[in-house]
C-alpha positions as CSV (number, residue, x, y, z in Angstrom):
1,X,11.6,4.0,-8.6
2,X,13.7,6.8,-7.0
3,X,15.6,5.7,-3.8
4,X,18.1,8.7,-2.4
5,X,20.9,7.8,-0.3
6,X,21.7,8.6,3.0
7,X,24.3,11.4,3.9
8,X,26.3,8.5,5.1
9,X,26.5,6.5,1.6
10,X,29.7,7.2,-0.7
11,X,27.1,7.5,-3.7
12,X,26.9,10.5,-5.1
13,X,23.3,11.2,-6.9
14,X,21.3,13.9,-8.8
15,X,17.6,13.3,-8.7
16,X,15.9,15.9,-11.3
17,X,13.1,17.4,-11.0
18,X,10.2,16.2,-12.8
19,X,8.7,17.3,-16.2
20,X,6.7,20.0,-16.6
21,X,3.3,19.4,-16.1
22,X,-0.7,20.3,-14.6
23,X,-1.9,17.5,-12.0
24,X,-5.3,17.9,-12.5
25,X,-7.7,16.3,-9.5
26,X,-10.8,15.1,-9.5
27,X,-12.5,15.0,-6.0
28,X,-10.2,17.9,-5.4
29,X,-12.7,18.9,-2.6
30,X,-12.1,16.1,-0.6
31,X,-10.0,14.8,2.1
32,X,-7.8,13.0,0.2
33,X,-6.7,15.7,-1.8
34,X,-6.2,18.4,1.8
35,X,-4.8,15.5,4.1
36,X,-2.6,13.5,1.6
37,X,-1.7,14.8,-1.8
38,X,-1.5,18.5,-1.3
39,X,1.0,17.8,1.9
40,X,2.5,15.9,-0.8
41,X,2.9,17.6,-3.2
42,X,4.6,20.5,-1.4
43,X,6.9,18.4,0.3
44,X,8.3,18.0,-3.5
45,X,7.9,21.5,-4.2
46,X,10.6,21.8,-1.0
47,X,12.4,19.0,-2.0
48,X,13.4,20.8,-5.8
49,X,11.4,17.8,-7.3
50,X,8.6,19.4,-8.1
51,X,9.4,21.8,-11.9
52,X,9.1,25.3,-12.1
53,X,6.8,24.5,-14.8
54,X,4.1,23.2,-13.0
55,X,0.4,23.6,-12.1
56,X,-2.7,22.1,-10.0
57,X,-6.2,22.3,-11.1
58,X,-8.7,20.8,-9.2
59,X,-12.2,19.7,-10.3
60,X,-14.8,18.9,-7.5
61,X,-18.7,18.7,-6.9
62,X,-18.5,22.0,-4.7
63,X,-19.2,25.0,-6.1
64,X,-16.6,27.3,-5.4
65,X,-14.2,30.2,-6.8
66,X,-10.9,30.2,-7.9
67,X,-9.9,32.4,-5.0
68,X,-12.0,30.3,-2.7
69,X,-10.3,27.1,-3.2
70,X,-6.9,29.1,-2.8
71,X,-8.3,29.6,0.6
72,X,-9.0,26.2,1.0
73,X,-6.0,24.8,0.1
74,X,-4.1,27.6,2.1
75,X,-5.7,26.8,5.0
76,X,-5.6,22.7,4.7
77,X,-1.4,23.0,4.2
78,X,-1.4,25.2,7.6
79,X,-3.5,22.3,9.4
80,X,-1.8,18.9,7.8
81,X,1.6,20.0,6.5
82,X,3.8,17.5,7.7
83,X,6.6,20.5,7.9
84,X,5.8,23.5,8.8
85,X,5.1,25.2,6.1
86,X,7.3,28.3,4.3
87,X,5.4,31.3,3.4
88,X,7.1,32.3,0.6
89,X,7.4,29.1,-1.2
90,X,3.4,28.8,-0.2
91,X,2.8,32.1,-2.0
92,X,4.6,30.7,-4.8
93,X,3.1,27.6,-4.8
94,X,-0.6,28.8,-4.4
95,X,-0.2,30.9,-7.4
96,X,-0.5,28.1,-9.4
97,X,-3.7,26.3,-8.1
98,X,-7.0,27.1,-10.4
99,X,-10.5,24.9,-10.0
100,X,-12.7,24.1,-11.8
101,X,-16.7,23.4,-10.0
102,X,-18.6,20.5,-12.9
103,X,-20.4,17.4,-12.4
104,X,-17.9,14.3,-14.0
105,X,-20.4,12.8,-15.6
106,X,-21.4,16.2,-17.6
107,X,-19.6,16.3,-20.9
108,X,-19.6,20.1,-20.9
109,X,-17.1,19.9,-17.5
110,X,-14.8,18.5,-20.1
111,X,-15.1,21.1,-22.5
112,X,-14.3,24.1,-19.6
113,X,-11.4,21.7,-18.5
114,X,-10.1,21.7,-21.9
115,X,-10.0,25.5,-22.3
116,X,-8.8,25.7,-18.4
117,X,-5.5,23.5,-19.5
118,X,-4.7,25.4,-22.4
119,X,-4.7,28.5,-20.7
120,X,-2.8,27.2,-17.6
121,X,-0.6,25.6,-20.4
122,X,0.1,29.2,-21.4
123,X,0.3,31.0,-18.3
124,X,2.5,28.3,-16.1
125,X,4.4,26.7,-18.9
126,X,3.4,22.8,-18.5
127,X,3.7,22.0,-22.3
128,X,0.3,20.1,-22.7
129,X,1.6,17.1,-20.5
130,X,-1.1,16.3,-18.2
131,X,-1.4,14.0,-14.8
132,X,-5.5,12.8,-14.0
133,X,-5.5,11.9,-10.1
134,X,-9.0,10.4,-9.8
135,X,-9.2,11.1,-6.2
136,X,-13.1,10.2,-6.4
137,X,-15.5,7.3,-5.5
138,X,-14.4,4.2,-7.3
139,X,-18.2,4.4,-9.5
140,X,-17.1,7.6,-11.2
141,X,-13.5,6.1,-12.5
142,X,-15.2,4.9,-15.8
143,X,-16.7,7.6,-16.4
144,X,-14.5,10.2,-15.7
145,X,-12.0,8.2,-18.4
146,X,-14.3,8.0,-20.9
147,X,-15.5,11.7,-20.9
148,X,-12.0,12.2,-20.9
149,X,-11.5,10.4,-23.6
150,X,-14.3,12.0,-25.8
151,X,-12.7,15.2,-24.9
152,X,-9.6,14.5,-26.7
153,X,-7.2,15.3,-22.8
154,X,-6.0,11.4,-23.0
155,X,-4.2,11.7,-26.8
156,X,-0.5,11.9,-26.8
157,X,0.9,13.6,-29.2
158,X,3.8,16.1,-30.1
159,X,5.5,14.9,-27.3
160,X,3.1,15.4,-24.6
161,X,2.3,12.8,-22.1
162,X,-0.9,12.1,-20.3
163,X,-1.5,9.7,-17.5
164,X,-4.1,8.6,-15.2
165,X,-3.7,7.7,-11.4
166,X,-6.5,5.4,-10.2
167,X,-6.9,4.9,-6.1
168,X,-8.3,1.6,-4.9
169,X,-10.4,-0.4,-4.6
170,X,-9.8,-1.4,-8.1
171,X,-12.9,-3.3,-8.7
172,X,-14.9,-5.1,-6.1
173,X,-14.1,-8.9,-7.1
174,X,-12.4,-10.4,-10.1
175,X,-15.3,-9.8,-12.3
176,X,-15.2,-6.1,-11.5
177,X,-11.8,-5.6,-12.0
178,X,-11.9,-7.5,-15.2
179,X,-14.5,-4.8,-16.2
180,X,-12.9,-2.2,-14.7
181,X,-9.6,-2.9,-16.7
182,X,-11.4,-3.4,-20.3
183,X,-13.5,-0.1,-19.7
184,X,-9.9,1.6,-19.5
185,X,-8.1,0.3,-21.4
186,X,-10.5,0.8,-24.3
187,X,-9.5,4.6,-24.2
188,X,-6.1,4.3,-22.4
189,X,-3.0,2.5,-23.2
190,X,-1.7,0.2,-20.1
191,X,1.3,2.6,-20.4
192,X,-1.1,5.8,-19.8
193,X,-2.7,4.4,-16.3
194,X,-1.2,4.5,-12.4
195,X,-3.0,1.7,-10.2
196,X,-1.5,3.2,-7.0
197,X,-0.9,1.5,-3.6
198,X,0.2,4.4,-1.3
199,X,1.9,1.3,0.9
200,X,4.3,0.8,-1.7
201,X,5.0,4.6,-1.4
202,X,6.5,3.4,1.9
203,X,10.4,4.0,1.7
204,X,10.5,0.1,4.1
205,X,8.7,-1.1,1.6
206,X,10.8,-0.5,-1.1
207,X,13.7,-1.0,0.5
208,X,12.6,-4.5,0.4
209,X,14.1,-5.7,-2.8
210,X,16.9,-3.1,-2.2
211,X,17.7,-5.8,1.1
212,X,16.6,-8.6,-1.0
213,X,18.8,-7.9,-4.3
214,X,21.5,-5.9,-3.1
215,X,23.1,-8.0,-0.2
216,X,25.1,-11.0,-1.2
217,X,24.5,-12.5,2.4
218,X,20.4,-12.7,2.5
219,X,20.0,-13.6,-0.9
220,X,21.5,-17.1,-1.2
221,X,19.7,-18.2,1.5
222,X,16.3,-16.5,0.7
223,X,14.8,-19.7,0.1
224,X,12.7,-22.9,1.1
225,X,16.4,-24.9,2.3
226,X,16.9,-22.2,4.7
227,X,13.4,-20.4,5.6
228,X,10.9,-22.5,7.7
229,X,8.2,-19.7,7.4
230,X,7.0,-16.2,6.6
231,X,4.4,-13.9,8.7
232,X,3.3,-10.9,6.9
233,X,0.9,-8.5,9.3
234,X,-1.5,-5.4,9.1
235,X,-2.9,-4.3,12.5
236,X,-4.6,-1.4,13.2
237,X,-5.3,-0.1,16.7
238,X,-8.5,2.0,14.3
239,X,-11.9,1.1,13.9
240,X,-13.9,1.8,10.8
241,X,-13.8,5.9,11.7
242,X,-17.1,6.8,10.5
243,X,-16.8,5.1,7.5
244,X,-19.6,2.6,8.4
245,X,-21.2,2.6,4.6
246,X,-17.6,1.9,2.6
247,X,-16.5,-0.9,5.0
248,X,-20.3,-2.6,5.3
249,X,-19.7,-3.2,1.7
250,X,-16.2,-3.9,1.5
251,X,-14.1,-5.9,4.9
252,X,-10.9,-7.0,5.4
253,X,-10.1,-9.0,2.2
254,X,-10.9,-6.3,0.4
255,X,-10.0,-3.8,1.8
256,X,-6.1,-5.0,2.5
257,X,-5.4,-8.9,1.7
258,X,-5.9,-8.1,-1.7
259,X,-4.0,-5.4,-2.1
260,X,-1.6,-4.1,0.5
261,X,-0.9,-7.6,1.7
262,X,-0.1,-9.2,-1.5
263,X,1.9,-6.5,-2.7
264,X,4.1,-7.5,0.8
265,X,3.8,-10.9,-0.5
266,X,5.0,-10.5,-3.7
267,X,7.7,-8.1,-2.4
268,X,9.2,-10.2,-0.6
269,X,8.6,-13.4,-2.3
270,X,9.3,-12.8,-6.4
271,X,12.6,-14.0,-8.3
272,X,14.8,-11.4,-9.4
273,X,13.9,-8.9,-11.9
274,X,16.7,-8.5,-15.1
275,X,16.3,-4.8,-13.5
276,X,14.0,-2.2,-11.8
277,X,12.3,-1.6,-15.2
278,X,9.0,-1.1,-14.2
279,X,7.5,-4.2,-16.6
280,X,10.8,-6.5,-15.4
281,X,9.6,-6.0,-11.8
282,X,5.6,-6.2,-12.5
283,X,6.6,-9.4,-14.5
284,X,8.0,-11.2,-11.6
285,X,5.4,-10.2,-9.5
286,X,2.7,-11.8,-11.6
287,X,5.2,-15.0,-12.0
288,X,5.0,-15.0,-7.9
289,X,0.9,-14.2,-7.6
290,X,0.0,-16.9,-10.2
291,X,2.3,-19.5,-8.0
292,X,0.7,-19.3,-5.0
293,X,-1.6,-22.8,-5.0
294,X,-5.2,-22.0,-5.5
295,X,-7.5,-22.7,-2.4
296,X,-10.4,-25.3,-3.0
297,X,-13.8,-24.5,-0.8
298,X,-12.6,-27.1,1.7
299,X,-8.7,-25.0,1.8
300,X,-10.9,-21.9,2.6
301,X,-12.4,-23.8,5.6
302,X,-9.4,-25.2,6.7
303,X,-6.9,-22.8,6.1
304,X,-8.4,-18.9,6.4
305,X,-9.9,-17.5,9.4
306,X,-12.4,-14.3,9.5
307,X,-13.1,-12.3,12.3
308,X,-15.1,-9.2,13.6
309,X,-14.5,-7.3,16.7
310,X,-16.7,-6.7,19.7
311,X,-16.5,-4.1,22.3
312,X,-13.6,-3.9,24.2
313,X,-10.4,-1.4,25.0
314,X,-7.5,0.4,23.0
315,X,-5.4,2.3,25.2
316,X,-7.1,1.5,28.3
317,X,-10.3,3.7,26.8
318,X,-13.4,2.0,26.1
319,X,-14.5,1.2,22.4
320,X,-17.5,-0.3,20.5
321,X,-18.6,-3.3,18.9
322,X,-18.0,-3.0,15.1
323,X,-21.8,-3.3,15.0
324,X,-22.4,-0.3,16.9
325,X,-20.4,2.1,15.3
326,X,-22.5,5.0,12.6
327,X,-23.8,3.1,9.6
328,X,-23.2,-0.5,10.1
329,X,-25.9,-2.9,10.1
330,X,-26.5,-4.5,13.8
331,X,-26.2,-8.3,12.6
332,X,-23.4,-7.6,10.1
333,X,-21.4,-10.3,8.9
334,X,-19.0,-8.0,7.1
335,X,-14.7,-8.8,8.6
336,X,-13.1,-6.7,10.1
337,X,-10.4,-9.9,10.8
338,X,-8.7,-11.9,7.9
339,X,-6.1,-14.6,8.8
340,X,-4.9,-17.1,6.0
341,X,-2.3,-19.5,5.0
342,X,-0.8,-19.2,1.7
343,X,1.7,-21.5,-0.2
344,X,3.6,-21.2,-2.9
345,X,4.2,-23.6,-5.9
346,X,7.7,-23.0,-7.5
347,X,11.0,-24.5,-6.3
348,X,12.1,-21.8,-4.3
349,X,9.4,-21.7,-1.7
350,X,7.9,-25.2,-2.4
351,X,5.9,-26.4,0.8
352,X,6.7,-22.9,2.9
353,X,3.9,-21.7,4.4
354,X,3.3,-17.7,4.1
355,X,0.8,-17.1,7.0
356,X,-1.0,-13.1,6.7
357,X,-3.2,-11.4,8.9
358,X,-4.9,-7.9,9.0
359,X,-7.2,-6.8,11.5
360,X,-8.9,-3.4,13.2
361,X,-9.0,-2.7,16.8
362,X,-5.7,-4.8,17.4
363,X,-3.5,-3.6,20.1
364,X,-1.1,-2.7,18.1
365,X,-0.7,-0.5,15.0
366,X,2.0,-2.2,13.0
367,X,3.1,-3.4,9.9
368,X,5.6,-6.0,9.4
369,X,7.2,-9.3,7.2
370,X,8.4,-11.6,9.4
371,X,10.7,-14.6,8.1
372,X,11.8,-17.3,10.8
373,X,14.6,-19.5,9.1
374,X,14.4,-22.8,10.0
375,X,16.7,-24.7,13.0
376,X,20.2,-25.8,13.0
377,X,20.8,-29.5,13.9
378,X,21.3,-29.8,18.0
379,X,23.5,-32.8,18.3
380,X,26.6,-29.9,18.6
381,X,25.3,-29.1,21.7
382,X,23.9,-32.2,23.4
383,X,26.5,-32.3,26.0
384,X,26.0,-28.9,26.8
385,X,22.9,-26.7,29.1
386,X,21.3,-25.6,25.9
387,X,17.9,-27.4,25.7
388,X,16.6,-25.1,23.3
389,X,17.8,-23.3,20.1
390,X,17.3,-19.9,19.5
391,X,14.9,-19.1,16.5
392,X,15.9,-16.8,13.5
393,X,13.8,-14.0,13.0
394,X,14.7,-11.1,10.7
395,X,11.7,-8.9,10.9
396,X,11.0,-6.0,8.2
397,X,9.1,-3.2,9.7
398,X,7.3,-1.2,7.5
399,X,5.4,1.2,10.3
400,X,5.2,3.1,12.3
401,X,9.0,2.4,13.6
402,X,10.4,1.6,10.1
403,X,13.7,-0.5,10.4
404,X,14.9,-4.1,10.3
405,X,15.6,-6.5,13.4
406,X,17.5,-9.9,13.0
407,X,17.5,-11.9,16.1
408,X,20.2,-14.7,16.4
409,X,21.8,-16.7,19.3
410,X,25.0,-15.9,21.3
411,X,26.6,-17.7,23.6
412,X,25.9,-15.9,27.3
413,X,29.6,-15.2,29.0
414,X,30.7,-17.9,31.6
415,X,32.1,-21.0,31.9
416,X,29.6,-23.5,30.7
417,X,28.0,-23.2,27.1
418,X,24.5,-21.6,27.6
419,X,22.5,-19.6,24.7
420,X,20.7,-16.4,25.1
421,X,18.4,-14.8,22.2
422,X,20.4,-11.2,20.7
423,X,18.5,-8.6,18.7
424,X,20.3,-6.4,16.3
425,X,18.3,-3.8,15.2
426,X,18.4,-0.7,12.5
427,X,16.2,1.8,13.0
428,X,15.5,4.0,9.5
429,X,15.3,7.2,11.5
430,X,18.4,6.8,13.7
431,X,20.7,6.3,10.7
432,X,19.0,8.2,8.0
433,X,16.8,10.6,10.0
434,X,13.4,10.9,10.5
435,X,11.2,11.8,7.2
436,X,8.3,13.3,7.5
437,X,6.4,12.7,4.5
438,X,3.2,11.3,3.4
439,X,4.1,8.2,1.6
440,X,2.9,9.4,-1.6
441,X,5.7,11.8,-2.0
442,X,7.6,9.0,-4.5
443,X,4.2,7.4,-5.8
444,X,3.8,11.1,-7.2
445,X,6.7,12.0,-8.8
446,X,7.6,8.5,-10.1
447,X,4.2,9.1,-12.1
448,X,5.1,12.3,-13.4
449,X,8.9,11.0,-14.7
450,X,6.9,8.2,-15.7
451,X,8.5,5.3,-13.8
452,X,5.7,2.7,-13.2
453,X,7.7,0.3,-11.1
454,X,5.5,0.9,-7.7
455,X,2.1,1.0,-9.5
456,X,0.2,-2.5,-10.3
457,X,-0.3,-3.4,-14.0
458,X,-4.0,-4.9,-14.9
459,X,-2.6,-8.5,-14.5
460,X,-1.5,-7.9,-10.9
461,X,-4.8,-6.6,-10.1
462,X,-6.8,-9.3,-11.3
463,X,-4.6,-12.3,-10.1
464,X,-4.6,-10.9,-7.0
465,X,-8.8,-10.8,-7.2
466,X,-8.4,-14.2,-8.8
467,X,-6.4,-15.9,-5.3
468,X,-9.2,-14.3,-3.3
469,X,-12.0,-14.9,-5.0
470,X,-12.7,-18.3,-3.8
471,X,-12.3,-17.2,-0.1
472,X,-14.6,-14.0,-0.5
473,X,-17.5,-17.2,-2.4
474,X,-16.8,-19.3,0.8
475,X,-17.8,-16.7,3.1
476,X,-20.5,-15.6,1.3
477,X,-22.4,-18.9,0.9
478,X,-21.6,-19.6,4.7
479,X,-22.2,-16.5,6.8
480,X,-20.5,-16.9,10.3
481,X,-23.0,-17.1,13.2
482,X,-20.1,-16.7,15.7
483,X,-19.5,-12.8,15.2
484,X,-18.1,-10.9,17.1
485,X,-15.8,-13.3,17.7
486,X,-12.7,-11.2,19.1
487,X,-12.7,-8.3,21.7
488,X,-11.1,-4.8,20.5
489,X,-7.3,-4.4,21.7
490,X,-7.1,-8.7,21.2
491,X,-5.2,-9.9,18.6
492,X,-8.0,-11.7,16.7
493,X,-9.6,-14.4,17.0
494,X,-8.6,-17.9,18.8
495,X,-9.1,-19.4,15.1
496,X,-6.2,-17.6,14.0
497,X,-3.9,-18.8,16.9
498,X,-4.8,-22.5,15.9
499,X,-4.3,-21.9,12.3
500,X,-0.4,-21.7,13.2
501,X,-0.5,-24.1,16.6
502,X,-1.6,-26.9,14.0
503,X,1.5,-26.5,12.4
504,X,3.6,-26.2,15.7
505,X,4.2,-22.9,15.0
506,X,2.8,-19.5,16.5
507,X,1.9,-15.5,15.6
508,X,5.1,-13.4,16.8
């Protein structure tokens, strides 16, 4: 995991570039590959971290030339660099893009890919190591690894290196995954595959354990004696943008609890790792997912709330019902809403409730981890005006205004003793300055120095399946009548205000 310092730190650092090597794309056509990885990607090429040894090679559906998809790719950086873009290093840079057209399940696409490496290998240097970004819909992953496979591009040998980046969804319930992981790792070695999480390509988000594990004050008191409760949130002000089909067959739980939530979760709730090995973190990680107490049928109905948004307002403009947008069934039952409450069953967070929510067409884009610490004793200030305590909060922001805000109680000036709520706050961009990256910027090269630390091993996949599961059989067996049961620019549902109201508590 590569975390650089700010030009205020003492520490001095040299990051090196990464090894030589062709990234090689599948579902290079798409908008993944123009809107995320390519902006990306030449963000490292500005940023030294990228070697001078390096290559792209996209493989895609769409038939096209070598110089067309130069075009393509020339234009794309123009329209959704997140810098403005420097011709000469472009040039530079575009010199070493080739593409491939094939169909991935065609074994001869495998054979041209095979000549197209060696003579990349030859013209740009890369030394045979290889980097497989399946950029593609998740039905093609198994396949594309095995012909792979056949094809002789996943053997490592002579010192060359090859690895494979799978997006999400990884698997569409436990059983999937479980299926998913055996198909791959029948060709590939655990060590050989990238399960990426672009959140944890979010510089807040690993900052987490460098607040967590590198301050003697939080720490010690990072714990159920001294914290009365964690919130961990997901909103988006965005419907399902025209991706009716994907989310009809996917909602909230899987589409964030299960991953980008729990990887929060764990973040912010494992023991300490012996270091930032990759397997010493992903081993604590697992420790924390198979801790959290499993939910019976009757826990699901008590304890989780699902939700799915009607027409309403964002911004003052006018939106739809989830069941009128392109390509969603009129009577769907499909979440757009998750709410649950989690526990966890080891003696540091024994009997703290972790409550999480994700939702679309909230008011508010944000992501955050909230931890309330619990209340001092009062009888110090019985004789006083105080009636109330102030409440803890240190709240993690993760987007869009990444930064950390601790709110504690002061007394106000005057001559009686009366309490008024502070807020210290650090803001990422006013100390470090603003980054304008992607967030896979450090997913990317940590794959190609071959640091797994923020990528998820096959056991954090499938524990993380395994906690939902029961939820995801719940709601299956007993489809809601009540949908749409929140307006758009509300934050949810009333069910998820009285999952927290029953335990005197509320949603910040």
């Amino acid at each position: 995991m590569t975390i650089a310092p700010a030009p205020h730190s003492q520490v001095e650092t040299s990051v090196r570039p990464a090894d030589p090597c062709v990234i090689v794309i599948f579902g290079a056509a798409g908008d993944l590959t123009k809107r995320l990885l390519l902006p990306a990607l030449y963000n490292l090429a500005r940023s030294n971290l990228l070697p001078q040894e390096f290559a792209i090679v996209g493989v895609a559906h769409t038939q096209m030339s070598q110089d067309d998809f130069r075009s393509k790719l020339s234009r794309d950086i123009h329209e959704f660099a997140t810098v403005a873009v420097d011709d000469h290093l472009w040039q530079q840079f575009e010199q070493r893009l080739y593409y491939l057209p094939g169909e991935f399940q065609d074994a001869k696409t495998y054979q041209q890919l095979q000549e197209l490496l060696t003579q990349v290998d030859q013209n740009c240097g890369t030394q045979g190591n290889y980097l497989f970004y399946l950029a593609t819909a998740s039905n093609f992953f198994c396949d594309i690894i095995a012909q792979l496979g056949s094809a002789g591009l996943l053997q490592e040998d002579n010192g060359h290196w090859r690895r494979v980046i799978i997006e999400k969804p990884f698997g569409h319930d436990l059983d999937s995954a479980r299926t998913l992981n055996k198909n791959i790792s029948s060709v590939l070695k655990e060590s050989q595959i990238y399960r990426i999480d672009h959140y944890l390509g979010k510089e807040t988000v690993q900052n987490i354990l460098v607040f967590r594990f590198g301050n003697g004050l939080f720490e010690p008191i990072w714990n159920r004696e001294h914290i009365d409760h964690v919130q961990i949130t997901v909103a988006e002000t965005v419907g399902v943008e025209g991706r009716g089909n994907f989310y009809e067959g996917t909602g909230a739980v899987r589409d964030m609890v299960q991953n980008h939530l729990f990887q929060l979760l764990a973040m912010t709730a494992m023991e300490p790792p012996v270091s930032f090995d990759a397997d010493a973190v992903r081993d604590e990680k697992s420790k924390l997912l198979k801790a959290i107490q499993p939910l019976t049928p009757e826990d699901v109905l008590k304890y989780t709330v699902r939700g799915q948004y009607g027409e309403g307002a964002i911004n003052e403009k006018p939106v739809p019902a989830y069941r009128s947008e392109p390509r969603v069934a009129s009577d769907s039952t499909t979440e757009t809403y998750a709410a649950l409450k989690l526990t966890i069953d080891n003696w540091r967070w024994a009997d703290v409730p972790f409550y999480l929510r994700t939702g679309k067409r909230l008011p508010k884009r944000t992501t955050e981890v909230a931890v309330q610490f619990k209340r001092v004793p009062s009888l110090l200030f019985r004789q006083t005006s105080v009636d109330q305590l102030t409440r803890n909060f240190l709240v993690l922001r993760i987007q869009p205004d990444e930064g950390i805000n601790f709110q504690f109680g002061a007394k106000i000036p005057g001559p009686t003793v009366q309490m008024g709520s502070v807020n210290m706050d650090f803001c990422y961009a006013d100390y470090f300055g603003s980054t304008l990256s992607t967030g896979y910027e450090t997913l990317l090269y940590d794959c190609m120095i071959g640091d797994a630390t923020l990528f998820q091993r096959a056991d954090n996949v499938e524990l993380g399946w395994s906690v939902v599961t029961p939820i995801l059989d719940v709601w299956s067996a007993l489809p809601t009548r009540e949908f749409p049961n929140y307006a758009a620019g509300s934050w949810g549902p009333k069910d998820a205000d009285e999952l927290l109201w029953r335990d005197g508590r509320q949603w910040r």
